[in-house]
C-alpha positions in Angstrom: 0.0 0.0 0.0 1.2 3.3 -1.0 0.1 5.1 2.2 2.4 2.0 4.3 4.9 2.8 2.1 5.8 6.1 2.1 4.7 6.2 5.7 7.8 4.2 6.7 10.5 5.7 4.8 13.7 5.9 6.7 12.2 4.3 9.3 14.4 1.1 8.9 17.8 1.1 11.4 16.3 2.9 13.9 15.6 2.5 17.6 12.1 2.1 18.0 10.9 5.7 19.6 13.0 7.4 17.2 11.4 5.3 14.2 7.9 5.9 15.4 8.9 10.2 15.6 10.2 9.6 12.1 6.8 7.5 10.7 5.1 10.7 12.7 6.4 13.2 10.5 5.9 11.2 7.5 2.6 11.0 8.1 2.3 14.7 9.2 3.8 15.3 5.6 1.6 13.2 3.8 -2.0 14.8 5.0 -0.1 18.5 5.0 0.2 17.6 0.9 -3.2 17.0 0.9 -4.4 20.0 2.4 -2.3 22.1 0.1 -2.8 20.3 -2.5 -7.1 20.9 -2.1 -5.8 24.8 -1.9 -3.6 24.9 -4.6 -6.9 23.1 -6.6 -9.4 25.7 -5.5 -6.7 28.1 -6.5 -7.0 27.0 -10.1 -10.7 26.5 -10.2 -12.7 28.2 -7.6 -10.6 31.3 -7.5 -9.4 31.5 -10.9 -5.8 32.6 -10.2 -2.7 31.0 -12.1 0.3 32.1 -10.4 -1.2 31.4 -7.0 -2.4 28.0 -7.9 1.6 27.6 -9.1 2.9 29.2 -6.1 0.8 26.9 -4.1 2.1 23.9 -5.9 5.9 24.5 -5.4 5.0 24.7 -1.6 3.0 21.3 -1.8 5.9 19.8 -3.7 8.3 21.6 -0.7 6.1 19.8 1.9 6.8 16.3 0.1 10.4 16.6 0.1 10.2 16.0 4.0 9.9 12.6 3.1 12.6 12.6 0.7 14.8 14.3 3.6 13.7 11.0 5.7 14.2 8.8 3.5 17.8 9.7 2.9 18.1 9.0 7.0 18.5 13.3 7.4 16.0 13.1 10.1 16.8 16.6 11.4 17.2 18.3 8.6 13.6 16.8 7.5 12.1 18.3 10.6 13.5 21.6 10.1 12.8 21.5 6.6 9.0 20.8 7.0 8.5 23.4 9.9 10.1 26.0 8.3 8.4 26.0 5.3 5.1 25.0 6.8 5.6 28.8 8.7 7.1 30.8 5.2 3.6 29.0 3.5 1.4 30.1 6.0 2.9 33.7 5.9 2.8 33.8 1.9 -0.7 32.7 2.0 -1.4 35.4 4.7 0.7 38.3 3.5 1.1 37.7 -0.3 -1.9 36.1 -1.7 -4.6 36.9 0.6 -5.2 38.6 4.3 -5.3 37.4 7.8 -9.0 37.6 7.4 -8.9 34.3 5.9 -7.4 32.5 9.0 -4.4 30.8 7.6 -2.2 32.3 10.5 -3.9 30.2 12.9 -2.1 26.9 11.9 0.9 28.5 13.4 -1.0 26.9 16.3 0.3 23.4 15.0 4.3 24.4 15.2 4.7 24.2 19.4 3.2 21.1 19.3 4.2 19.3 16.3 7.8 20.2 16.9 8.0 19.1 20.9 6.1 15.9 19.4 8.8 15.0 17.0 12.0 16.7 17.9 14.3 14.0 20.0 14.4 15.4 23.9 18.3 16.5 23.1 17.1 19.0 20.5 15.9 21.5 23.0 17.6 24.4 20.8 15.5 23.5 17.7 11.9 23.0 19.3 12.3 26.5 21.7 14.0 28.5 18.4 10.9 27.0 15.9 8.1 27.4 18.4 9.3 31.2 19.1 9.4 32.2 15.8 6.3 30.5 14.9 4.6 32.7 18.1 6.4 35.8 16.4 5.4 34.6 13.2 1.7 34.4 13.9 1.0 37.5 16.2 3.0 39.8 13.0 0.1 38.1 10.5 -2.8 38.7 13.1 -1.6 42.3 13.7 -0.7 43.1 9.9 -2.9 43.9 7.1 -2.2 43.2 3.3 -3.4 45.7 1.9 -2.7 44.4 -1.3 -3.7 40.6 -1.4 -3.4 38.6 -5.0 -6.7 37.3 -4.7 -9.2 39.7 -3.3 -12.1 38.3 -1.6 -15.3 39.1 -0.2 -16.2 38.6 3.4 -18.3 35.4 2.7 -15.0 33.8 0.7 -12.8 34.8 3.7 -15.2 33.5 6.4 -15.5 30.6 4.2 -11.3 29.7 4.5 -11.3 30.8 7.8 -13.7 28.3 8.6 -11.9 25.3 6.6 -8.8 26.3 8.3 -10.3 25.6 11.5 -11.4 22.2 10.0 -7.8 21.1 9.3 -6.3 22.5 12.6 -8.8 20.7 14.3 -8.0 17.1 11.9 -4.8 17.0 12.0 -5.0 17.4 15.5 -7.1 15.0 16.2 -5.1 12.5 13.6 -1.9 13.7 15.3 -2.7 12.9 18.9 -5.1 9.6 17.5 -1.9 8.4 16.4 0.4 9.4 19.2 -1.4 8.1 21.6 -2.2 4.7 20.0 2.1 4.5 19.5 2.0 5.5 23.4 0.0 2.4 24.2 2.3 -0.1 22.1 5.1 1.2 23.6 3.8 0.6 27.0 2.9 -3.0 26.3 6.1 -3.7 24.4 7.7 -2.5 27.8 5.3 -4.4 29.8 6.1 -7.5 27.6 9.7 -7.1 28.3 9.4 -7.0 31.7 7.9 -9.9 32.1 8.7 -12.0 29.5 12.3 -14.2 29.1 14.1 -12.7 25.9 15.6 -16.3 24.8 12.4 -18.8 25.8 9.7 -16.3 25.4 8.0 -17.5 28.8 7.7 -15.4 31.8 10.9 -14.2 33.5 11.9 -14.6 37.2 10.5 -11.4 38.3 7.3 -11.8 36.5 7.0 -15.5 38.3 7.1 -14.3 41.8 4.6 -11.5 41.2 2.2 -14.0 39.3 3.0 -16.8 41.2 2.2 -14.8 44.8 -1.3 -13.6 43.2 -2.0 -16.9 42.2 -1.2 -18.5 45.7 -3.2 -16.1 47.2 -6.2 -17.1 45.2 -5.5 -20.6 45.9 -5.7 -19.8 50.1 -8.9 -17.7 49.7 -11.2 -19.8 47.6 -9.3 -23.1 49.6 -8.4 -24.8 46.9 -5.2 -26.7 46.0 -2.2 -25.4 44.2 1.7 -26.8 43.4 4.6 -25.8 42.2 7.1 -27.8 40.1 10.7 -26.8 39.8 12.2 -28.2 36.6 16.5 -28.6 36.1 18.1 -30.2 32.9 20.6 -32.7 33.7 24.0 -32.1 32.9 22.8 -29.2 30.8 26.6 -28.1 31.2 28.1 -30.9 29.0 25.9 -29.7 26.4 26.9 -26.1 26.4 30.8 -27.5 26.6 30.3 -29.8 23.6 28.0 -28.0 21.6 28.4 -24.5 22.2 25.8 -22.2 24.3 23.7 -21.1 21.1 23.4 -25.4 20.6 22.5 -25.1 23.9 20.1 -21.9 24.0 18.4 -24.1 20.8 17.7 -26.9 23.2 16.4 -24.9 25.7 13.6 -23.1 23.0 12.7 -26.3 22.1 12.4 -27.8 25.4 10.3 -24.8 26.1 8.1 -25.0 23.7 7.3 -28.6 24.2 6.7 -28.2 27.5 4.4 -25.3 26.5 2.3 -27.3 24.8 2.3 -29.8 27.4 0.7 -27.5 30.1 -2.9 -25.8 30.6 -3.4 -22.3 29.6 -3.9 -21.6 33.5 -0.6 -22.9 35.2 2.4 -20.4 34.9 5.3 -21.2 33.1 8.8 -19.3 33.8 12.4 -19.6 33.3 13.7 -18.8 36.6 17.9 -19.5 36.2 19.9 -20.6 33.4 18.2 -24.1 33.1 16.1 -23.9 35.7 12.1 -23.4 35.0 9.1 -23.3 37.8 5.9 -24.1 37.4 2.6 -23.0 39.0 0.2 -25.8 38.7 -3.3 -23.9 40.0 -6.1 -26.1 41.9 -4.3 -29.3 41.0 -3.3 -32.2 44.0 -0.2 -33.1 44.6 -0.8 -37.2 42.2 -2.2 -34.7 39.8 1.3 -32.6 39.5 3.2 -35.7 39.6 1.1 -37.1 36.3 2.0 -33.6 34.6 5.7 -33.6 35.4 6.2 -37.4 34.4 4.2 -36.5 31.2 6.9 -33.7 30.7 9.8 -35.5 31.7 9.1 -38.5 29.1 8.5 -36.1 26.5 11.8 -34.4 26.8 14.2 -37.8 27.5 12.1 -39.3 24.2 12.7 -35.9 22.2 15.8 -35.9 19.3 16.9 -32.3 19.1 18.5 -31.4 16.4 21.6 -28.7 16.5 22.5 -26.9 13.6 25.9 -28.9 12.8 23.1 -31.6 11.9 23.8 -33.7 15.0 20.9 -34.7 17.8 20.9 -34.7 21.2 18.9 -36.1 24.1 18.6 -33.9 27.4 16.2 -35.2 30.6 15.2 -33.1 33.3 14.9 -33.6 36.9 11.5 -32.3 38.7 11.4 -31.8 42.6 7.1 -31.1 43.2 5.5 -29.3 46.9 1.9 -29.0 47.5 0.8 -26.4 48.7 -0.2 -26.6 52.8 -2.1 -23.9 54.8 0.4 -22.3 56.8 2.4 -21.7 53.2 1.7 -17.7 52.7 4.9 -17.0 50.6 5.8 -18.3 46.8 9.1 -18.5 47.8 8.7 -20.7 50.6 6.9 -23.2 48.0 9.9 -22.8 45.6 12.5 -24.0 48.1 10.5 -26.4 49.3 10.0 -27.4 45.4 14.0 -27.2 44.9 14.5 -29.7 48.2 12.8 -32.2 46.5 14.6 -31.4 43.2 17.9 -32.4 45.0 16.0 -35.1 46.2 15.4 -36.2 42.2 19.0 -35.0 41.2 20.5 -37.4 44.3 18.5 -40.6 43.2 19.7 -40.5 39.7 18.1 -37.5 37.7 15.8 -38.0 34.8 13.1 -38.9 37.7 10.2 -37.1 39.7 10.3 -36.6 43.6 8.2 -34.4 45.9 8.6 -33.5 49.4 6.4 -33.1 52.2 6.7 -31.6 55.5 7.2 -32.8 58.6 3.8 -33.7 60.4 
């Protein structure tokens, strides 16, 4: 789509706040074209004037070099560029081809904000010097009359433009801050989503665990029902790294992952907790119930071939230590340690096995 397409130009090697500033202006640059080019039209038609309706067409050609600037990765220049002939248009159209009767001045209202929206927070210089002159700019037009306008019009043509000028102040502020707003909210769940989530598996992170895994345990204590936690090791994960090389052995633990993902019910929380090491939160389930999951798991890992990228396959097993839940139990991590004294349990009977513990009556 052509819109996509020029909407994202010299948006590619960027970080992603100063790629969305960049798509920003793009767009800014594409609707400002289309408002002057519907003036420069009415120039021709409506109005009847030639060499305005020229004029008018070098500036809307001006407004979609921007993107040209952009797409050349001279983001600051582009800004600059747009700005400052955005303010010479409005002062042509204001003090050459017609009078501030017809309003054009007021979209010197759109500078402060468009360039504090778009200028990076380093370029303080740029945003107070553009936003000054545009102040300057618009309080000269509102206080100076051409006496000698190009086109002369009568009061019901000027009220007419002033009118339409207020239209397109008010939509591209409303497209502006619609589309700010909306890149506000991805942002925010893209940094939500990396504070929970485990760059290399996907799953949820340590931190994420104990925060879920605390809300969950409290639910379990207040509608009384069961809940358990598995802690899951790979055995002699090391070896693998050694022989293999870690990104053989950052493969196996994706794939590992994923089965186990697959393996698990949409309610029970999965997290990668250490290097190998992976909890789970296994909500209103018994403790024979967690002990089927786990064994589930655990033969689907020892009977899975993975394959590394030098073509050869490996084998890894995991060791599961399981704890139930008791009443007395008001912490996550007091589950988890109980959970990781019956993983030693399953590491010092051989590995590859399933062991839970219990407390002391």
């Amino acid at each position: 789509m052509l819109f996509t397409t020029l909407s994202n130009l010299g948006t590619d090697q960027l970080n992603f706040h100063s790629e969305n500033k960049v798509r920003l202006l793009n767009i800014i640059s594409i609707i400002t074209v289309g408002i002057s080019s519907l003036y420069t039209l009415s120039y021709f038609t409506v109005l009847n004037h030639l060499g305005v309706g020229v004029i008018n067409a070098g500036f809307t050609l001006a407004y979609a070099l921007t993107m040209v600037f952009n797409r050349l990765h001279l983001h600051k220049p582009a800004k600059i560029w747009f700005f400052s002939i955005l303010m010479f248009h409005l002062f042509i159209c204001t003090n050459v081809y017609l009078t501030n009767a017809s309003g054009f001045h007021l979209f010197y209202f759109l500078v402060p904000t468009g360039v504090f929206l778009l200028f990076e927070l380093r370029e303080k210089v740029d945003k107070i010097v553009l936003s000054v002159i545009s102040v300057l700019l618009f309080f000269y037009c509102e206080n100076t009359l051409n006496a000698t306008p190009l086109i002369a019009l009568s009061e019901s043509e000027n009220h007419f433009l002033y009118q339409s000028v207020i239209f397109f102040n008010m939509l591209e502020v409303i497209v502006v801050l619609s589309l700010f707003s909306s890149k506000i909210e991805q942002n925010e769940a893209l940094l939500t989503k990396q504070a929970q989530t485990d760059s290399l598996t996907g799953i949820a992170n340590r931190h994420h665990f104990f925060k879920q895994g605390t809300s969950l345990l409290l639910d379990a204590h207040s509608q009384q029902l069961h809940l358990c936690v598995a802690l899951l090791d790979f055995d002699h994960f090391k070896s693998i790294n050694d022989n293999h090389g870690h990104h053989n052995g950052d493969r196996c633990l994706k794939q590992i992952t994923q089965l186990i993902k697959n393996n698990i019910r949409s309610s029970d929380l999965f997290a990668r907790i250490g290097g190998e090491e992976f909890a789970l939160v296994l909500p209103d389930t018994k403790l024979d119930e967690a002990k089927q999951i786990a064994d589930k798991i655990r033969h689907l890992i020892s009977e899975k071939n993975i394959s590394l990228d030098n073509g050869d396959n490996v084998v890894c097993t995991i060791s599961v230590g399981i704890y139930a839940k008791q009443q007395p139990d008001k912490d996550i991590k007091t589950l988890l340690v109980n959970a990781d004294n019956a993983l030693y349990q399953a590491k010092a009977l051989g590995r590859n096995r399933v062991s839970f513990y219990q407390k002391a009556p």
